[in-house]
Every structure is written in structure tokens, then in C-alpha cells.
C-alpha positions in Angstrom: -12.9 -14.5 -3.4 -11.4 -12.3 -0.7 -7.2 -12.1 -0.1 -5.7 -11.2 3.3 -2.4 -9.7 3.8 -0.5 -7.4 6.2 1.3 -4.5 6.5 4.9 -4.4 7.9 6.8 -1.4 8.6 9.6 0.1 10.8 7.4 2.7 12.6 10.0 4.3 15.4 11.3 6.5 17.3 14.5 8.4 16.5 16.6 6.4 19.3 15.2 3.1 18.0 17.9 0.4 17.1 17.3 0.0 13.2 18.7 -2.9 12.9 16.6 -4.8 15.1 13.5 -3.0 14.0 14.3 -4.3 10.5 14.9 -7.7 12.4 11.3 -7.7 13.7 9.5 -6.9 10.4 11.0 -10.1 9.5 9.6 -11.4 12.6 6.6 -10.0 11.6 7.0 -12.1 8.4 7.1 -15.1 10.1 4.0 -14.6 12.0 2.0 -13.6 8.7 3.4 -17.6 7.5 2.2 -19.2 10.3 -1.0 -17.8 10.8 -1.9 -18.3 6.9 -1.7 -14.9 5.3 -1.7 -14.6 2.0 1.0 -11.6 2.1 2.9 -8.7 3.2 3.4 -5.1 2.2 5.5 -2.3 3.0 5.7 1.1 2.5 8.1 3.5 0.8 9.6 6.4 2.8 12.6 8.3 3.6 14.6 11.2 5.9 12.2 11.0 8.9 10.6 8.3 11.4 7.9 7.9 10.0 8.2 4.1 8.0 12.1 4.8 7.3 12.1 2.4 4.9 13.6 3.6 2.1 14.5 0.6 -0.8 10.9 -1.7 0.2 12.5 -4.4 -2.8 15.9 -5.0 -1.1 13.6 -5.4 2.6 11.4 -8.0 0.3 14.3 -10.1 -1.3 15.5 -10.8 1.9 11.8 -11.7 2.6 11.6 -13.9 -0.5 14.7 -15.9 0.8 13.4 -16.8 4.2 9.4 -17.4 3.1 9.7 -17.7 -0.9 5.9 -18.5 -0.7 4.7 -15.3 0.5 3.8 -13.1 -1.4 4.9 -9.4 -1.3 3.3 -6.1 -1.9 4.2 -2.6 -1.6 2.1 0.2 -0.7 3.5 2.0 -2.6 6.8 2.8 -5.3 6.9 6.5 -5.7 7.4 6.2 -9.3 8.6 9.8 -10.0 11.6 9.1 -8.0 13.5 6.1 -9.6 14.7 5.3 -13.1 11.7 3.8 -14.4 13.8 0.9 -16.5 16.1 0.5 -13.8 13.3 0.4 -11.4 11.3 -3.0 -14.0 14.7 -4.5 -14.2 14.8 -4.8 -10.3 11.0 -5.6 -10.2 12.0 -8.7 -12.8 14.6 -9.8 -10.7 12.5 -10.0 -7.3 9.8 -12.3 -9.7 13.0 -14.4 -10.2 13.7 -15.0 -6.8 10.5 -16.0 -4.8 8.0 -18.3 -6.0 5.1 -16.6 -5.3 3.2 -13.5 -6.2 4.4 -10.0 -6.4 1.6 -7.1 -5.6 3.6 -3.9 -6.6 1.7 -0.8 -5.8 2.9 2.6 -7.3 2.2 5.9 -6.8 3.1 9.6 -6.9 3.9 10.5 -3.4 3.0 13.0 -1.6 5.7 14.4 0.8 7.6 17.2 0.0 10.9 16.5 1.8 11.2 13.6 0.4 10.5 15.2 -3.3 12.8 18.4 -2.4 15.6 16.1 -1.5 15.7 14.1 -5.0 15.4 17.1 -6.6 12.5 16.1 -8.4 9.8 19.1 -9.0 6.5 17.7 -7.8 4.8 19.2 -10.7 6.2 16.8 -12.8 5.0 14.3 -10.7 2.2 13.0 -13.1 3.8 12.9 -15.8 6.8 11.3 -14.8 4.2 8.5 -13.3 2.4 8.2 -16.4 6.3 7.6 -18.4 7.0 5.3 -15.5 4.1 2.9 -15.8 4.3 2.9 -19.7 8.2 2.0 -19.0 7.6 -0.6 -17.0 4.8 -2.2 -18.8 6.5 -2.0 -21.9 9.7 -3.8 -20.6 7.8 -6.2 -18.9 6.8 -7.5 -22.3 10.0 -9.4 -23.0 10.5 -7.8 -26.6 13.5 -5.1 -27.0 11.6 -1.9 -27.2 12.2 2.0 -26.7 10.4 5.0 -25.0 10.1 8.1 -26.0 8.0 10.3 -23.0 7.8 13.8 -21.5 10.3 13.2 -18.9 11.9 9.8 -19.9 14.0 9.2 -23.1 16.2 6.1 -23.9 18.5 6.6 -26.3 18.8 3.0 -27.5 16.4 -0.1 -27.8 17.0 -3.2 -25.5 15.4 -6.0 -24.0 15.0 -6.6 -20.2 17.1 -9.1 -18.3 16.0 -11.2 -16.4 12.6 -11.1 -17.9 10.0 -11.0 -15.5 8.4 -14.2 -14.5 5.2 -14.1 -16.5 1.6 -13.6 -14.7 3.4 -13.0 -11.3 3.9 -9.7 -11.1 0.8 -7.7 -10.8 0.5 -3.5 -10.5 -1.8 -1.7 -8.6 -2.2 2.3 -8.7 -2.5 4.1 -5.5 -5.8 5.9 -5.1 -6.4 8.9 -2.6 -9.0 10.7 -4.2 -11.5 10.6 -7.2 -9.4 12.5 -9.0 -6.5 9.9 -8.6 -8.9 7.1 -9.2 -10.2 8.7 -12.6 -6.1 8.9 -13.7 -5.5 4.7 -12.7 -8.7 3.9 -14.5 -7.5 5.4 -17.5 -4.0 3.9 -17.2 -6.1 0.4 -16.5 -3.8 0.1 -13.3 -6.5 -1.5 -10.7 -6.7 0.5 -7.3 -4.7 0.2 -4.3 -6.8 2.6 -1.6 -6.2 3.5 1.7 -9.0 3.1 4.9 -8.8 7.3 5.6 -11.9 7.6 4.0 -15.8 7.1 4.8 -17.4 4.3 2.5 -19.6 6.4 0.9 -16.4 8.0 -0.6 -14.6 4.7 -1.4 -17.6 4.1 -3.6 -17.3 7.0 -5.5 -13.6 6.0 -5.7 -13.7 2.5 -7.0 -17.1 3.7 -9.4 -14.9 6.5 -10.7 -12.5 4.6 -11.3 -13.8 1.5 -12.8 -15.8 3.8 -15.6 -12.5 5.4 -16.7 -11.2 1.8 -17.6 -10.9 1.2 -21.0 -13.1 -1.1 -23.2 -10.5 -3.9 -23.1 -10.6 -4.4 -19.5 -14.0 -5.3 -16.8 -13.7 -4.0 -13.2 -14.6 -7.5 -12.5 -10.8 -9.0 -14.1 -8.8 -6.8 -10.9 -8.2 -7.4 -7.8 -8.9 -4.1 -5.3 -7.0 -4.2 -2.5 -7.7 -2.1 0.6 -4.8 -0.9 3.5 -7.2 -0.6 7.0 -6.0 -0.7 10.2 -7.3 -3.7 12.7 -7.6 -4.4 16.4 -9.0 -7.3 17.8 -11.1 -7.0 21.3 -13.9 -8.8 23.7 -16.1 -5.6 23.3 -16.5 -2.6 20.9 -15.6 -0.7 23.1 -12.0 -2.5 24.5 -11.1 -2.1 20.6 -11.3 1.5 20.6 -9.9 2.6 23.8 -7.2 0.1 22.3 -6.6 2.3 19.1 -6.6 5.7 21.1 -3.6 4.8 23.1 -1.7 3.4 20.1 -2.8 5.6 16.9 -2.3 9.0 18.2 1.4 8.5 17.6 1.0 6.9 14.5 -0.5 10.3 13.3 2.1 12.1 14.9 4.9 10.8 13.0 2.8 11.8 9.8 2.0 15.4 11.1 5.8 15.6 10.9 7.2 13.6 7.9 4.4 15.6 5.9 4.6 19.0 7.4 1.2 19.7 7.6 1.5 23.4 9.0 3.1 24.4 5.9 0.4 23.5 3.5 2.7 22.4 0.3 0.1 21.3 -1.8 -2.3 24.1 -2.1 0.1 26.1 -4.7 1.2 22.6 -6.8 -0.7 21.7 -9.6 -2.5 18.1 -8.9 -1.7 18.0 -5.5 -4.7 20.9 -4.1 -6.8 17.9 -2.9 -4.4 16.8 -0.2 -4.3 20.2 1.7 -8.0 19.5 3.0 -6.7 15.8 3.9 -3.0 16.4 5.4 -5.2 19.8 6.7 -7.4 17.2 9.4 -4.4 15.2 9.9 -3.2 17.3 12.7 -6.9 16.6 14.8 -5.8 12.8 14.4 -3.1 13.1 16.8 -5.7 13.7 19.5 -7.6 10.6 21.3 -10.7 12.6 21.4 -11.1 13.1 17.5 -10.5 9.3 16.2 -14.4 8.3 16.6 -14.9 9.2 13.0 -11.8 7.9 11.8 -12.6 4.5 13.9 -15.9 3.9 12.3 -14.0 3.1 9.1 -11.6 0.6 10.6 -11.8 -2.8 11.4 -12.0 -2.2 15.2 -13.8 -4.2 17.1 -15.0 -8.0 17.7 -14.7 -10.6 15.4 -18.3 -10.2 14.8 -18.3 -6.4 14.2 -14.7 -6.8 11.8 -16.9 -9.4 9.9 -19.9 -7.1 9.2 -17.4 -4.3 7.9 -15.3 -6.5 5.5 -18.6 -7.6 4.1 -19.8 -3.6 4.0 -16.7 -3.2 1.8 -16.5 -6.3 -0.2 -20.2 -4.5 -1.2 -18.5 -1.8 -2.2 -15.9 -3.9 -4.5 -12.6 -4.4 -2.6 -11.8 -7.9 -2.2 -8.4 -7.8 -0.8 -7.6 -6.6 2.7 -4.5 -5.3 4.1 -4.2 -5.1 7.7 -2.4 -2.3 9.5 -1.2 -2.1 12.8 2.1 -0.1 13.0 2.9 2.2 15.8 5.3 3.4 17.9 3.1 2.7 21.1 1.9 -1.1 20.1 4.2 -3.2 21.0 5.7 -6.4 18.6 3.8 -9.2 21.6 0.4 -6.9 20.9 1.0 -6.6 17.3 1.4 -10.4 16.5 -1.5 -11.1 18.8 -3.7 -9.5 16.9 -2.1 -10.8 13.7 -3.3 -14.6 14.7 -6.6 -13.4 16.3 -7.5 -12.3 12.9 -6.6 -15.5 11.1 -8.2 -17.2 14.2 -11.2 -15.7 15.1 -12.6 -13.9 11.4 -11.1 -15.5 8.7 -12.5 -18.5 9.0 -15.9 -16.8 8.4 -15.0 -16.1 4.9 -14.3 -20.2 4.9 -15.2 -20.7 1.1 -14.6 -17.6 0.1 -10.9 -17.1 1.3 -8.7 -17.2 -2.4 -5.6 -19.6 -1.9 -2.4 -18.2 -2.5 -2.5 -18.6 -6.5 -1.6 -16.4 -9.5 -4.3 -13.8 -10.0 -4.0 -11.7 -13.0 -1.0 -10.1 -14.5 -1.1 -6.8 -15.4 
């Protein structure tokens, strides 16, 4: 069975009203209800323009209140910065106040303003990821419990209140890389990936990751979702000439949220892989250079989107997350293509399409 959802997000420029750029994401929301979505995500940044959203659970409680039958996602919790129990106590209460599912990606983060500001070393990134997963897992069992980590310590034993709604929460590790993939396998946290990558290389992702996974779980018990950007056109062609006038910026605000010039990653342990990515970030700001980066998108016509969702179902993901935030697409442009999808290539997975139901917990 295959899952749709969408990505929301308050891409913007600095003289951009926030308020009514949080207004439209809700707007946004109410577009994903009517045209049958199974869900929305959002991101997790903060101190630049680039996705300033900065608490993604208070965004989705308001979310819950106005369409308690969506589901919500995020994509992703940087675990490293938040109280890990403080963090499953606010997870448990978001179960408690919608009625459907909850997709909570978490990962380690990669931005080095963002880690320099809460103080956090991003050397202890892993660890404090690995002490934040076993945190929340363990209070997410209901019993009163302790944990002693590496970087967490609770002094006393308690039990979580609320507790979490049972079977609706489900978590999802971020994967960039096949190193990252080999760490959520081990954890037997199911992959959350990203579209930046050719196929052959989401393969070796979801393969490496699925043969880290421990005996008690099959890759076949997870869902895999995917985050890929989409645009909807009469012709190939129309598609792409779409996506060069609107992703350039997108990149933009990434080339400066991340710094790419300085290269942060190439000196911290477990981050080295990134400088080669965040390294060809900067070509991605020019029109000229996306044809490579295209060819893994769902650009195109319906026909076209079809045959690459089926490519990657192939390849094992079975949950797709479309992306269309920039600066230069407007909200009319946006929502257009929202209900194209739902309109003209979702019904060609008639059959196939999962209804919005309780997968597995994790």
C-alpha cells in the first residue's frame, strides 16, 4: 500500500509577514483535507529564513484542532537539542489531542548555527540521539522507568503523563547517507529519506539499512517514507522550466542557513559526509545545474510522476511526501499542484492507495 502526504513550511523572505505565512500553512492544511491527503509534515529550523519554524509540535496542535483527522509528520526533531523526556511528554500529549496518526521523524541535524547557538557540541550529536531515542521509547511504554545514558541522566524514576495514545505514534529516523542508514537500522527506527539522491543510492540506503535491523523486526513491518519535491505540467518539459524559476531560491536560502563556504563538517567527527553534499549545494542555486537534480523528482506529467513513484516503490519506499516550498511559487501555484496530484496521479494507485488507518507503532 502506498501513503501520500505533504510538506508545509514557512519558506520566506526576511520582510515576509510571519504571521500570515503561519496563516497560510494552515491554508495549506486545508487544501491537503480536501483533496484527500493522507498528511502533513514540517520541518524543524531556526535563526534564519530558511523554514523558520522553530517548535513544528505547537504549529501541529493547532493543526490537530482545526483537522483532528490528519495526520501529522515532522521531517525532522533534531533530537540533540531538546530534553529528550520533556520532548515524549509533549509528543504524548499531541497523540492526546488529534485523532489520527502521528509520523514523528527525528534526526541529528546538521546546521551549525543552529547547534552553536544551543550550545550543544555537534560531536555529541550521536550520542545524545541515540540517549534521546532510548528516552523516548522507554517512556512511551507507560511503566515508571529511569535512564541512565552518556549524555542524559534522571535522577529519579517516574511514569509519563499523559501516556501516549497506544499504536498512534510512530518514529522514523532521518537518513542522508549509508552511514546514517546503517545507525537507524541498528536502532530499528525505520527511514525517513530525503529525494537529493540518485536511486541507485537510495537503494543502497534502504538495503543498508534494512540489514542492520535486528532479528526481531522485517523491513517489510515499516513504513519508508520519502520527502521529493513535485510539479505538475502538460509536458516534461513545462515541468522543468517550472522548477528552475522556483527552486533556485529554495537552494539559496539553504546555501545560507547552512554556510556552505565554511565547510563545518569536514573537521567534526560523523558529520565528514555532508561536506561533499552541502559542497554541490551551492551549483543548485543555478537554473543551469538542476537537470541532474530534476531527474530524481517527481517533475513532470502525470504519466511521467506515475512511472517514478513506481521506480521507487521498487526500490521500497511506500510513502510519499510532496514538497513544494519556495520563496518564488506562489500559495495559488502551490495548491494547484496540491489537487492536480490527488486529481490527475493518485488515482492510478486506485487499490493500492492505504486509507488513513493506524500503521505500526514503533
Amino acid at each position: 500500500m502506498v501513503r501520500f502526504g505533504f510538506q508545509i513550511g514557512q519558506v520566506c523572505r526576511p520582510d515576509e509577514d510571519h504571521v500570515r505565512l503561519y496563516a497560510s500553512m494552515l491554508d495549506d492544511c486545508a487544501v491537503a483535507v480536501e483533496a484527500g491527503y493522507d498528511s502533513v509534515w514540517m520541518v524543524e529550523h531556526h535563526f534564519t529564513d530558511y523554514f523558520p519554524t522553530p517548535s513544528p509540535l505547537i504549529f501541529l496542535s493547532h493543526v490537530a484542532a482545526k483537522f483532528p483527522d490528519l495526520s501529522l509528520g515532522t521531517c525532522v526533531l533534531v533530537l540533540p537539542w531538546y530534553q529528550p523526556l520533556r520532548l515524549a511528554e509533549e509528543i504524548a500529549m499531541l497523540s492526546n489531542l488529534t485523532r489520527a496518526d502521528l509520523h514523528i521523524g527525528v534526526g541529528r541535524g546538521t546546521a551549525k548555527i543552529e547547534y552553536d547557538a544551543f550550545d550543544v557540541p555537534m560531536e555529541e550529536s550521536r550520542v545524545r540521539f541515540r540517549d534521546g531515542v532510548q528516552i523516548i521509547r522507554d517512556a512511551f511504554e507507560g511503566d515508571a522507568f529511569q535512564f541512565e545514558g552518556s549524555s542524559f541522566h534522571m535522577r529519579r524514576r517516574v511514569q509519563m503523563r499523559p501516556p501516549v495514545i497506544t499504536g498512534k505514534v510512530h518514529l522514523y529516523g532521518a537518513i542522508g547517507s549509508p552511514q546514517s542508514a546503517e545507525i537507524m537500522g541498528k536502532l530499528g527506527l525505520p527511514p525517513l529519506s530525503v529525494g537529493n539522491f540518485p536511486p541507485t543510492l537510495q537503494k543502497e540506503i534502504l538495503d543498508t539499512w534494512a540489514a542492520n535491523l535486528g532479528p526481531e523486526h522485517r523491513r517489510e513491518d515499516f513504513l519508508k517514507p520519502i520527502v521529493i519535491g513535485c510539479e505538475i505540467a502538460a509536458s516534461d518539459d513545462e515541468a522543468r522550466e517550472r522548477a528552475r524559476r522556483v527552486v533556485p531560491d529554495f537552494f539559496e536560502l539553504q546555501v545560507r542557513h547552512y554556510e556552505v563556504d565554511q565547510d563545518h563538517w569536514k573537521h567534526i567527527e560523523g558529520y565528514q559526509q555532508f561536506s561533499k553534499f552541502f559542497g554541490n549545494l551551492k551549483r543548485l542555486t543555478d537554473p543551469r545545474n538542476l537537470d541532474r537534480w530534476m531527474d530524481f523528482q517527481l517533475f513532470g506529467t502525470p504519466d511521467t510522476i506515475e512511472r517514478k513513484i513506481r521506480h521507487y516503490m521498487d526500490l521500497g519506499f511506500d510513502y510519499f511526501v510532496l514538497s513544494a516550498a519556495s520563496p518564488s511559487m506562489s500559495q495559488d501555484a502551490r495548491h494547484d499542484m496540491l489537487r492536480r496530484f490527488m486529481k490527475d496521479v493518485a488515482p492510478r494507485f486506485r487499490g493500492e492507495v492505504a486509507p488513513r488507518a493506524t500503521a505500526r507503532g514503533n
